[in-house]
Backbone bond lengths (Angstrom), bond angles and torsions (degrees), N, CA, C in turn:
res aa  C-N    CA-C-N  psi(-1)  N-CA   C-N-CA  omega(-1)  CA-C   N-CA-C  phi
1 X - - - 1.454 - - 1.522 111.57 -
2 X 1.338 109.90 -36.08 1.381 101.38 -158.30 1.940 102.15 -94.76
3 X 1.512 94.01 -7.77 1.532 82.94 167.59 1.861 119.35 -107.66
4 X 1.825 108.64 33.60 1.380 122.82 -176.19 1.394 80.82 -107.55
5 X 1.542 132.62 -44.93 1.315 147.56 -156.45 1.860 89.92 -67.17
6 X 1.074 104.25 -65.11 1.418 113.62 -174.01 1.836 113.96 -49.04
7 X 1.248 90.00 -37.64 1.555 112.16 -174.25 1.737 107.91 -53.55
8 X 1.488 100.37 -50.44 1.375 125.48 -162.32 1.420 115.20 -64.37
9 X 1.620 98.92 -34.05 1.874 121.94 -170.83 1.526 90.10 -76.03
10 X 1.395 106.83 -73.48 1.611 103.91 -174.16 1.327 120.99 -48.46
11 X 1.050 132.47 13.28 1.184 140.89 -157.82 1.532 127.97 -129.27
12 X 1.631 93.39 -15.28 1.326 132.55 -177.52 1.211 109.76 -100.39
13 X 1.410 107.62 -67.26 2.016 139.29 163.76 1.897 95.79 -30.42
14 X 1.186 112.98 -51.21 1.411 120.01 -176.64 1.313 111.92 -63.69
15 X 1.098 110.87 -74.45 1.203 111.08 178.11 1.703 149.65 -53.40
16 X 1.279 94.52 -19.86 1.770 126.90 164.80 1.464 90.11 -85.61
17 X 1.741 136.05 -49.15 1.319 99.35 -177.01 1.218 131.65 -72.01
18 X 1.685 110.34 -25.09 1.634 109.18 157.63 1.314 131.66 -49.83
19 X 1.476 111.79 -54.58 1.409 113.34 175.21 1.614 116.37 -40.01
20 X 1.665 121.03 -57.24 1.421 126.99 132.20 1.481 106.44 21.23
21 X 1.169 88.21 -92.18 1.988 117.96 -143.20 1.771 97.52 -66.82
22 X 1.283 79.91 -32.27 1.926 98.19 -164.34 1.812 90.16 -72.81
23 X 1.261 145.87 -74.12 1.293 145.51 148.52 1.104 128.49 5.84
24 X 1.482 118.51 -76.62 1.524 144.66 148.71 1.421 99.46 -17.31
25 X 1.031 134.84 -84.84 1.625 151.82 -147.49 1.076 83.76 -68.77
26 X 1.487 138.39 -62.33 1.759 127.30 -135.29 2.201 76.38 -85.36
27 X 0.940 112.22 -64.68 1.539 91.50 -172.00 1.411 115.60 -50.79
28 X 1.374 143.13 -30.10 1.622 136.93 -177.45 1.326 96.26 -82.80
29 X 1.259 120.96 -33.39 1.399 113.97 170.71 1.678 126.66 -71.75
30 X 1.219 112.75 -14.70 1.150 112.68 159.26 1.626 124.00 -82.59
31 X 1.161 107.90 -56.27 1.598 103.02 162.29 0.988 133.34 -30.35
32 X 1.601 116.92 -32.39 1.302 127.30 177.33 1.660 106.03 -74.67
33 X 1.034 101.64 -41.63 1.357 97.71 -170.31 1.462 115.45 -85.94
34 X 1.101 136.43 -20.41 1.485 138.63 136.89 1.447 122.09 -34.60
35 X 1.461 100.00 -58.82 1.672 107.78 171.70 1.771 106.40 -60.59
36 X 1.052 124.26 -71.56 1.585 117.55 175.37 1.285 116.80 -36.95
37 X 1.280 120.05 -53.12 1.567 113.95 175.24 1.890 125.78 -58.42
38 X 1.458 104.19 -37.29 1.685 116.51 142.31 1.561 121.63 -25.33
39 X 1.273 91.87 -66.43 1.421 117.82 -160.48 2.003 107.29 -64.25
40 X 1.259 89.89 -57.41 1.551 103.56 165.17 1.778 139.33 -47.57
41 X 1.748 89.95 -57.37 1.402 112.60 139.31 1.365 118.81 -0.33
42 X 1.955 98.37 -98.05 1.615 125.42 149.68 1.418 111.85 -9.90
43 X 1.335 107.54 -85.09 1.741 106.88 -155.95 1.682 102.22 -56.38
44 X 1.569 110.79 -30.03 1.635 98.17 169.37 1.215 140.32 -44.45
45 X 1.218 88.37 -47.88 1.526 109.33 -172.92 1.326 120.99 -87.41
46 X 1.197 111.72 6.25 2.033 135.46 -175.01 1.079 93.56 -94.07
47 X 1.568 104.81 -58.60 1.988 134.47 -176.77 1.197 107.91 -21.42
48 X 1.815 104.40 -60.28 1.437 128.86 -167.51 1.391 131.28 -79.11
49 X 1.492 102.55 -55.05 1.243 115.73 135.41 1.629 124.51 0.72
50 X 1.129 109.41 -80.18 1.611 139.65 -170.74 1.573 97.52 -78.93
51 X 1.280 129.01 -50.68 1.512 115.78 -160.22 1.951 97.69 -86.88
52 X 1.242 120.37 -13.86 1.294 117.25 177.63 2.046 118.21 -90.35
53 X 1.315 87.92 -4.46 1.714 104.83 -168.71 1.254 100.54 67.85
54 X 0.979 141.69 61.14 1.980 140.87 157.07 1.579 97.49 50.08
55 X 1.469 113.03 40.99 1.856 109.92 172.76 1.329 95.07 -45.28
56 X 1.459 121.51 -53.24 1.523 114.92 -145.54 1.727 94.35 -63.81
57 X 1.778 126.59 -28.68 1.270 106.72 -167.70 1.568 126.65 83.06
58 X 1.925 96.79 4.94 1.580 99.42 -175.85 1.924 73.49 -124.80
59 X 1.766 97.66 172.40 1.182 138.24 166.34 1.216 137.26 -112.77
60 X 1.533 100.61 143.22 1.631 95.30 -164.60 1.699 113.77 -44.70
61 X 1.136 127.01 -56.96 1.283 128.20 -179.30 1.443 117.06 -62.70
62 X 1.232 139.98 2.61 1.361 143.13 165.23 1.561 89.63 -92.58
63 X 1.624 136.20 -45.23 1.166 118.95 -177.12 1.455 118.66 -88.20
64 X 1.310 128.25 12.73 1.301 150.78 144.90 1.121 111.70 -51.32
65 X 1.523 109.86 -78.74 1.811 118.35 171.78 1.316 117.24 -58.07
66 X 1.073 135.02 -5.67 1.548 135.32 -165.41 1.747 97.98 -101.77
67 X 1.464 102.71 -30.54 2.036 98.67 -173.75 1.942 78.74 -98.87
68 X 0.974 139.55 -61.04 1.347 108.81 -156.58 2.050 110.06 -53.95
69 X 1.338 91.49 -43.82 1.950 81.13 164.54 1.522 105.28 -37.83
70 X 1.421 103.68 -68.73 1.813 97.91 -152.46 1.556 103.35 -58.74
71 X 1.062 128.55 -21.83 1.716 134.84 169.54 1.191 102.23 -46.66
72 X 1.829 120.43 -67.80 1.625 134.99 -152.99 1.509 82.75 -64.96
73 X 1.334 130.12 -59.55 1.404 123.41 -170.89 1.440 146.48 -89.61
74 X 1.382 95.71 12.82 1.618 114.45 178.69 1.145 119.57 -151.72
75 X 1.665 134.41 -148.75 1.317 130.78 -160.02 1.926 120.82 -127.57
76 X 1.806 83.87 12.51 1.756 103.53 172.73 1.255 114.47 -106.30
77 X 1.264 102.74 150.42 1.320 105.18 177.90 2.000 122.18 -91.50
78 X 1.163 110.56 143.23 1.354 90.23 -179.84 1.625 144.18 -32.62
79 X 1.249 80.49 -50.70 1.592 110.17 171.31 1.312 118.72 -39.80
80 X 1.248 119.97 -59.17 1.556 144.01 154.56 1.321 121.95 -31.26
81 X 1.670 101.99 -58.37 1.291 102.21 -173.65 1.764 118.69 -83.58
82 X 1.596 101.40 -4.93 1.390 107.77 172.17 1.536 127.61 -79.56
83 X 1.551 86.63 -23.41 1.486 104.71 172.95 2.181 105.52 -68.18
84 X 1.541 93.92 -52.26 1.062 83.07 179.98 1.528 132.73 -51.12
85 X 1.685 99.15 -44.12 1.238 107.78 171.69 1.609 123.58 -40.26
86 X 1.332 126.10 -52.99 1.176 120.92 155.98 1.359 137.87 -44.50
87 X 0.800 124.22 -21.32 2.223 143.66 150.75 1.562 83.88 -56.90
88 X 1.262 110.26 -83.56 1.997 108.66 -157.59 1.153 109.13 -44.31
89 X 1.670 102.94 -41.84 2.072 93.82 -177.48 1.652 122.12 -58.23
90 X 1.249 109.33 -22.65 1.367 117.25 -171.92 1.671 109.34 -65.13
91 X 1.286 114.65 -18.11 1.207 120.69 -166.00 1.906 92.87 -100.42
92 X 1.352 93.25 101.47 1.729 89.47 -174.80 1.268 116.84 -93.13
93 X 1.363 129.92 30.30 1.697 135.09 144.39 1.351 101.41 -91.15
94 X 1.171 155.73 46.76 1.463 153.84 154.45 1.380 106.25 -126.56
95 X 1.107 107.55 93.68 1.454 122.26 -178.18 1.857 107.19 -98.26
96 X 1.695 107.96 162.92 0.973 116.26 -177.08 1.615 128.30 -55.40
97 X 1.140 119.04 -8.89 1.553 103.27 150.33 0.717 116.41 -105.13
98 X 1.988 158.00 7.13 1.156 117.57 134.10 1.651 138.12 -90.14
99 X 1.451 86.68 4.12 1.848 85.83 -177.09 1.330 141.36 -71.62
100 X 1.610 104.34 -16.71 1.138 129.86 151.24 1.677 119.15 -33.67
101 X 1.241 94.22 -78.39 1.668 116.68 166.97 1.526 109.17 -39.94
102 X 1.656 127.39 -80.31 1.301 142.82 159.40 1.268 104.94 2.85
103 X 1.656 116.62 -81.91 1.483 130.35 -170.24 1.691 111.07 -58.44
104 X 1.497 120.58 -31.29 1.474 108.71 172.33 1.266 107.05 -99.93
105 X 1.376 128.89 3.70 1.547 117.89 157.41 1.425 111.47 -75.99
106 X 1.059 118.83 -25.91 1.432 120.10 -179.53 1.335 117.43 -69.57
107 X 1.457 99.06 -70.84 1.792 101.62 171.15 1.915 114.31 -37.83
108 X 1.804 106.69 -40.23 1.699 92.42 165.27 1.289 141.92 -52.41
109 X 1.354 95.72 -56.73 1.844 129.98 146.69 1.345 107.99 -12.80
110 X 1.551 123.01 -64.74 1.839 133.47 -149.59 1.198 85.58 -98.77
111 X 1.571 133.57 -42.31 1.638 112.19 -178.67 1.898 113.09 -78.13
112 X 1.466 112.89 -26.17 1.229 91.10 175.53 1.724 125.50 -88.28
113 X 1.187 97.72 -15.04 1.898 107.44 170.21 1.819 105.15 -62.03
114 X 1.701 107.96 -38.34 1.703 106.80 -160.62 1.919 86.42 -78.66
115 X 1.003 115.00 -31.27 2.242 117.57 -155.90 1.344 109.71 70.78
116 X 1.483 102.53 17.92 1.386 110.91 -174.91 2.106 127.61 -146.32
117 X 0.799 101.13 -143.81 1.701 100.01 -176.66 1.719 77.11 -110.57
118 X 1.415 109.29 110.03 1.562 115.45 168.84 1.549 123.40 -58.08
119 X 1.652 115.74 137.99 1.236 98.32 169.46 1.804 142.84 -89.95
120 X 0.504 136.29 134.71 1.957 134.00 -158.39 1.601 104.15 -19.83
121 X 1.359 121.08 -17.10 1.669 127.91 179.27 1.419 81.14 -91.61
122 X 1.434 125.87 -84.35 1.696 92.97 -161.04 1.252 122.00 -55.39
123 X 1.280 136.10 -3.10 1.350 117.10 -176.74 1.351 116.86 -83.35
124 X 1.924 96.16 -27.49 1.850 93.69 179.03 1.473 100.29 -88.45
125 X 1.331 124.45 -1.95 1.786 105.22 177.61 1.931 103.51 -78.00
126 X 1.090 105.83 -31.30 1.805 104.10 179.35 1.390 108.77 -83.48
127 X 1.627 136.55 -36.43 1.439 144.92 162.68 1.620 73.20 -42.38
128 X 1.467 132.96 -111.59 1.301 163.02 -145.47 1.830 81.27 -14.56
129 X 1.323 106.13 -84.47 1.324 125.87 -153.25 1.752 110.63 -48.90
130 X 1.588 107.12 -50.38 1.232 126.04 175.13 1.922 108.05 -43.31
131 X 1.462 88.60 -54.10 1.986 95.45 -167.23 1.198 94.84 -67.27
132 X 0.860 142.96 -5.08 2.100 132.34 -151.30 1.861 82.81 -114.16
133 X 1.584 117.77 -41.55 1.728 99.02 -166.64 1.334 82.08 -89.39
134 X 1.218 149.98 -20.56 1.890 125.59 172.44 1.553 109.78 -82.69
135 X 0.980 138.90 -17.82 1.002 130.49 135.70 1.782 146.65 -20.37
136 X 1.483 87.12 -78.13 1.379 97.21 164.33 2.089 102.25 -129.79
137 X 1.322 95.22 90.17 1.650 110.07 -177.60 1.850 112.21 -52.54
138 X 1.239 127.57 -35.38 1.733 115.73 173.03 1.056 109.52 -78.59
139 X 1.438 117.07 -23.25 2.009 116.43 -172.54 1.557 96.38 -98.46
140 X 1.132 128.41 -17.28 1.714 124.27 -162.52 1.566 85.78 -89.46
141 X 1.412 134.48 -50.53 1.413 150.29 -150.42 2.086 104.73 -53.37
142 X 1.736 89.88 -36.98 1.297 105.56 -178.88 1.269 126.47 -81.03
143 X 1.369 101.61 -40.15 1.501 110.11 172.02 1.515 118.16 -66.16
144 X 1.140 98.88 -46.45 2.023 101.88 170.18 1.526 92.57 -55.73
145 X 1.031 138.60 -76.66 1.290 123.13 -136.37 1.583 113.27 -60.54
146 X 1.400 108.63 -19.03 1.545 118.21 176.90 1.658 108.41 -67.45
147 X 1.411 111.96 -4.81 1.714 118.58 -167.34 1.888 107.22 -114.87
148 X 1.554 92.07 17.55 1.653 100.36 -154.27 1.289 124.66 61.67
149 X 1.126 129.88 48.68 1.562 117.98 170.72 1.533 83.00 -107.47
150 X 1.481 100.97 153.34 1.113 147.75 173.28 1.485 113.48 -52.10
151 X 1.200 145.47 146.84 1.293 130.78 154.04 1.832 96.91 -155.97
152 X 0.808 146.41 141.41 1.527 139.72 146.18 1.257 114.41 -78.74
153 X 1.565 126.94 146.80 1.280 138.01 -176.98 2.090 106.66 -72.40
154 X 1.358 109.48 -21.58 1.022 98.22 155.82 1.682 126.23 -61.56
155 X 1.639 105.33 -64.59 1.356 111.39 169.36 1.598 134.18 -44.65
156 X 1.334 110.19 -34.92 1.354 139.14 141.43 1.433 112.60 -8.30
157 X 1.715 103.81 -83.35 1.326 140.77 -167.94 1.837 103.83 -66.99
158 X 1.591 106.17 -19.85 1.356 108.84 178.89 1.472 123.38 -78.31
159 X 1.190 106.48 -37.70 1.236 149.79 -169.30 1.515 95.81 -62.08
160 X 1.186 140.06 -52.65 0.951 162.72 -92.01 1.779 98.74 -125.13
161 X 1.613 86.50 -79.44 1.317 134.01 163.70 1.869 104.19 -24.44
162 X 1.362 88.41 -99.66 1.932 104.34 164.68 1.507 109.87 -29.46
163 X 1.276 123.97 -55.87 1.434 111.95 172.43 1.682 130.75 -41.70
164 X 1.558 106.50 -55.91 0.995 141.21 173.70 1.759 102.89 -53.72
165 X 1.089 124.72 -45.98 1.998 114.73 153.26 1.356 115.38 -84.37
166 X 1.058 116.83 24.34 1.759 104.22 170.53 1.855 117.18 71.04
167 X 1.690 95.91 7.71 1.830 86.39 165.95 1.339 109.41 -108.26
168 X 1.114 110.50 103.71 0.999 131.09 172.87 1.966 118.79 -68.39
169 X 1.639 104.32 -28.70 1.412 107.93 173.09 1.562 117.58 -71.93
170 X 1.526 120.38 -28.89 1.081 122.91 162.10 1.221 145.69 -64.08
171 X 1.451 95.61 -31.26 1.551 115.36 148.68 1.131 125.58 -61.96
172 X 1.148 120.54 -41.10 1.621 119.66 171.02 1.646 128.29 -63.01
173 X 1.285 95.37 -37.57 1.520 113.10 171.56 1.308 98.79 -66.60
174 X 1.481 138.11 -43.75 1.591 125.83 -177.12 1.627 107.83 -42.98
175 X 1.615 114.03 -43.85 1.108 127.71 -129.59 1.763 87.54 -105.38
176 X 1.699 125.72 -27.80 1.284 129.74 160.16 1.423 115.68 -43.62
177 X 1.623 91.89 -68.52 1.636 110.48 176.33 1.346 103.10 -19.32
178 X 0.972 104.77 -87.15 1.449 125.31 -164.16 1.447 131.50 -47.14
179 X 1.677 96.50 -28.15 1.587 109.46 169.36 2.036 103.25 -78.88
180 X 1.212 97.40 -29.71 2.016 99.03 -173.47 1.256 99.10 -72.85
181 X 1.663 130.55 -30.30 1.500 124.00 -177.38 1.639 96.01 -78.82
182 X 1.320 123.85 -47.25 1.810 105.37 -167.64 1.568 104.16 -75.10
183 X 1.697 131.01 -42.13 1.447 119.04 -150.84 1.925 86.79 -119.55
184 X 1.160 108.23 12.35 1.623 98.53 -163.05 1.292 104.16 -62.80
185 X 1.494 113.95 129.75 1.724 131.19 163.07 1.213 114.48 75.45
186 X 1.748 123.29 26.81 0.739 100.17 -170.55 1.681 109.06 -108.80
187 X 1.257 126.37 -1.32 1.142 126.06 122.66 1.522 113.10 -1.93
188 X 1.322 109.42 -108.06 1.410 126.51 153.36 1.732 110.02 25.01
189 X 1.347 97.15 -74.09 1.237 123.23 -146.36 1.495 100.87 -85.67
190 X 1.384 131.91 -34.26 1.197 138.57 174.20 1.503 100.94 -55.22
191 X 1.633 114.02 -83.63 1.022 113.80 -179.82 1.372 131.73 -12.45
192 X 1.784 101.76 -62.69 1.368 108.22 175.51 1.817 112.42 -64.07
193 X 0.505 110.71 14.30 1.679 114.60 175.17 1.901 110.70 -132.61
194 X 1.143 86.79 7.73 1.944 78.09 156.82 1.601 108.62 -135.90
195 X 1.101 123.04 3.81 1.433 131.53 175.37 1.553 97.58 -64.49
């Protein structure tokens, strides 16, 4: 009896220490894998960085600080949005003053298309869509509008205009504008409604 008794403890003792161990692991194992995906993120966006010659004119650590903002203030995670960032850099007419803008129009964009906290596919289908009309602003202008974005035939006509002298940043800003008036903050706004 007293070694079924014994049997029973160790048996118990065991099994609480697995459960333990089993716990332990899935949380260090997650960290890790948060941290690697960080980390990866990073080397993308270094990757890109470097294989585009710094077209955009920004730095990794300005696009560091630019996704932990959109983190503190919306419903992506850095990580995510660093990944994205590397998609936007590829598009080498998005230079450092509008990409800033670009990347949190997008994240507005992917949360108000999902009605929800977007998933890493919607965020690169509006990143995707967004970089291609700043890119090329009279051909991008068209394709958004087939997705419902907004444009006025004035703004349109602006767009147009700016191209036609070679500013291309002004054109883009038409085309910002316009995304911050239909999806603006709404990022933002999610967040604050699941806190």
């Amino acid at each position: 009896r007293n070694l079924g008794g014994s049997f029973s403890v160790f048996r118990s003792k065991l099994l609480l220490t697995a459960f333990a161990i089993n716990l332990y692991s899935r949380s260090i194992g997650n960290l890790i894998k948060v941290y690697g995906s960080q980390q990866l993120a990073e080397l993308k966006v270094a990757s890109t960085l470097k294989s585009t010659g710094m077209a955009a004119g920004i730095t990794l650590n300005e696009i560091k600080a630019l996704t932990r903002e959109l983190q503190k203030n919306g419903v992506i995670g850095d990580e995510v949005n660093l990944q994205m960032s590397s998609l936007m850099l590829t598009y080498d007419q998005i230079g450092k003053e509008v990409f800033p803008r670009a990347l949190k129009a997008a994240n507005d964009m992917a949360t108000s298309l999902s009605m929800n906290i977007p998933s890493s596919e919607e965020l690169k289908s509006s990143v995707t869509m967004l970089s291609k009309a700043l890119q090329d602003p009279v051909r991008g202008m068209t394709a958004l509008r087939k997705v419902g974005f907004s444009l006025s035939a004035i703004q349109v006509q602006q767009v147009k205009d700016f191209m036609k002298v070679n500013d291309a940043v002004s054109a883009q800003n038409i085309i910002l504008s316009a995304a911050e008036k239909q999806y603006g903050k709404m990022a933002e706004t999610i967040r604050d409604s699941t806190i």
